[in-house]
C-alpha positions as CSV (number, residue, x, y, z in Angstrom):
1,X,0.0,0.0,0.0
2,X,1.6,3.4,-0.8
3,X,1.9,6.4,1.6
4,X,-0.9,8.5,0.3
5,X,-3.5,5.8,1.0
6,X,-2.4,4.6,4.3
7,X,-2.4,8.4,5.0
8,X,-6.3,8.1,3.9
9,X,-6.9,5.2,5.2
10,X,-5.8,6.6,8.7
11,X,-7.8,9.7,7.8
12,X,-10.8,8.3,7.0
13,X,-10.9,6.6,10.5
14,X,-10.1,9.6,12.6
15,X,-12.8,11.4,10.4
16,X,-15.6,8.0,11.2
17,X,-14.7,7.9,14.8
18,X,-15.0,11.8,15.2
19,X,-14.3,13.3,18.7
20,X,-13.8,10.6,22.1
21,X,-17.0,9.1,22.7
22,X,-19.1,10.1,20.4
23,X,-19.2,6.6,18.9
24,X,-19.8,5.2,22.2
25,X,-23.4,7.7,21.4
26,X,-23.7,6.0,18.4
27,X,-23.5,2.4,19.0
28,X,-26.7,1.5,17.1
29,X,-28.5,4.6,16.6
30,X,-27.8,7.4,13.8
31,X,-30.0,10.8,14.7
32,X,-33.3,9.0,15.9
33,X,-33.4,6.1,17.5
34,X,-36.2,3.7,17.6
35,X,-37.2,1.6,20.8
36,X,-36.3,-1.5,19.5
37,X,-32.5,0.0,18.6
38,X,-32.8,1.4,22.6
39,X,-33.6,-1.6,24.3
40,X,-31.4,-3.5,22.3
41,X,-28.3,-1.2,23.1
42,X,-29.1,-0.8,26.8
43,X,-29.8,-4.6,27.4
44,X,-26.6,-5.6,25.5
45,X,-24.3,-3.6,28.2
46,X,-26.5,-6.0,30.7
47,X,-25.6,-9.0,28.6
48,X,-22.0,-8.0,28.0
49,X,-21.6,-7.6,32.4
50,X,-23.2,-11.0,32.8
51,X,-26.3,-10.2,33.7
52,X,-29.1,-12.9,34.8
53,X,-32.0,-11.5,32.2
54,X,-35.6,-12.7,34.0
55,X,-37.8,-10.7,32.4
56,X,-40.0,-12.9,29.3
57,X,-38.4,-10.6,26.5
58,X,-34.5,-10.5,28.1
59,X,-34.6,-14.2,28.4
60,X,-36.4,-15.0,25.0
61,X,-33.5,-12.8,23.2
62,X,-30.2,-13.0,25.2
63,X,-30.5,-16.5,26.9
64,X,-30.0,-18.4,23.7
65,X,-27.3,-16.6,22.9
66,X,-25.3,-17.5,26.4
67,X,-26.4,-21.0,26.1
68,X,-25.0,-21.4,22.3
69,X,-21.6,-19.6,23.5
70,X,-21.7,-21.0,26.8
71,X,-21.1,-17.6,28.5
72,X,-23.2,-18.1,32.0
73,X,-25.1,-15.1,33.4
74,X,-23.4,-14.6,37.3
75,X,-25.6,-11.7,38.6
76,X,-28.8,-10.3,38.9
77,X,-27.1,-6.7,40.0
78,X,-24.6,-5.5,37.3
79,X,-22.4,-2.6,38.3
80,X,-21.0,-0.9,35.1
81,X,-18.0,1.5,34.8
82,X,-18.9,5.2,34.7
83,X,-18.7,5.9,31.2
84,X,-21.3,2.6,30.9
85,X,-23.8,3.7,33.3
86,X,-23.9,7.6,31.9
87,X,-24.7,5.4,28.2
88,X,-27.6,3.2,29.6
89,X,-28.9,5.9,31.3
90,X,-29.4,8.1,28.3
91,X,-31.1,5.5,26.9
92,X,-33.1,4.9,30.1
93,X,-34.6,8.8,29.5
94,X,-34.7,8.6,25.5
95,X,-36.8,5.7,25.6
96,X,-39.2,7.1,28.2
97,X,-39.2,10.1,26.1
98,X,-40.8,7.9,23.1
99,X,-42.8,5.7,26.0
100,X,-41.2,2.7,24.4
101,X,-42.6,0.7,27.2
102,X,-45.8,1.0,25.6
103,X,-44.3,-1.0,22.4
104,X,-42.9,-3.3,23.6
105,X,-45.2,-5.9,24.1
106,X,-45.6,-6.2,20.3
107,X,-41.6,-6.9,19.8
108,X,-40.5,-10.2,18.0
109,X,-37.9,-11.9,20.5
110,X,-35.8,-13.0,16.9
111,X,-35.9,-9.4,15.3
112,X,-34.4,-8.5,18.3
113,X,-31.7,-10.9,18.7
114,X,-30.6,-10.3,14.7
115,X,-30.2,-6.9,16.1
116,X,-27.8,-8.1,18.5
117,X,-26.6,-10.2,16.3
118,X,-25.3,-7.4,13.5
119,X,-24.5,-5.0,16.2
């Protein structure tokens, strides 16, 4: 690879990844997000601290993924770095800002978990 592109290269990826954090803003969600992108996010930092999900919904969508990895849930109380908890609860106000509560009843358990999935 010559100079000039690795220079773009290297460019292009400062210009993607814009100023600290803001992808960590971003993780799923470009301008407005929609509940199902929220909950997914949110639940994902649950999933990623080991988290025991008991509600229908958690279970139905992040259980079969720990049992095909075999990556055991070990508590029903995550704490999460700083940076972590400021992010879930943002998401926490934006979705009761679009009362996604109210919507979620009518979620599919598998569109959710292909979310995951790609994310």
């Amino acid at each position: 690879m010559t100079t000039w592109r690795i220079a773009a290269t290297l460019i292009a990826a400062l210009a993607l990844a814009g100023p600290a954090g803001a992808q960590e803003e971003r993780k799923y969600c470009e301008g407005f997000c929609s509940c199902e992108l929220l909950w997914v996010e949110r639940n994902e930092y649950y999933f990623e601290a080991d988290y025991c999900f008991r509600s229908k919904l958690g279970a139905a969508v992040f259980n079969p993924v720990r049992e095909a990895l075999d990556f055991p849930c070990t508590t029903d109380a995550p704490s999460f770095p700083a940076d972590i908890q400021r992010r879930v609860d943002r998401i926490r106000e934006m979705e009761r800002a679009h009362n996604c509560a109210a919507e979620r009843e009518n979620w599919n358990p598998l569109d959710l978990r292909a979310i995951f999935a790609a994310g």
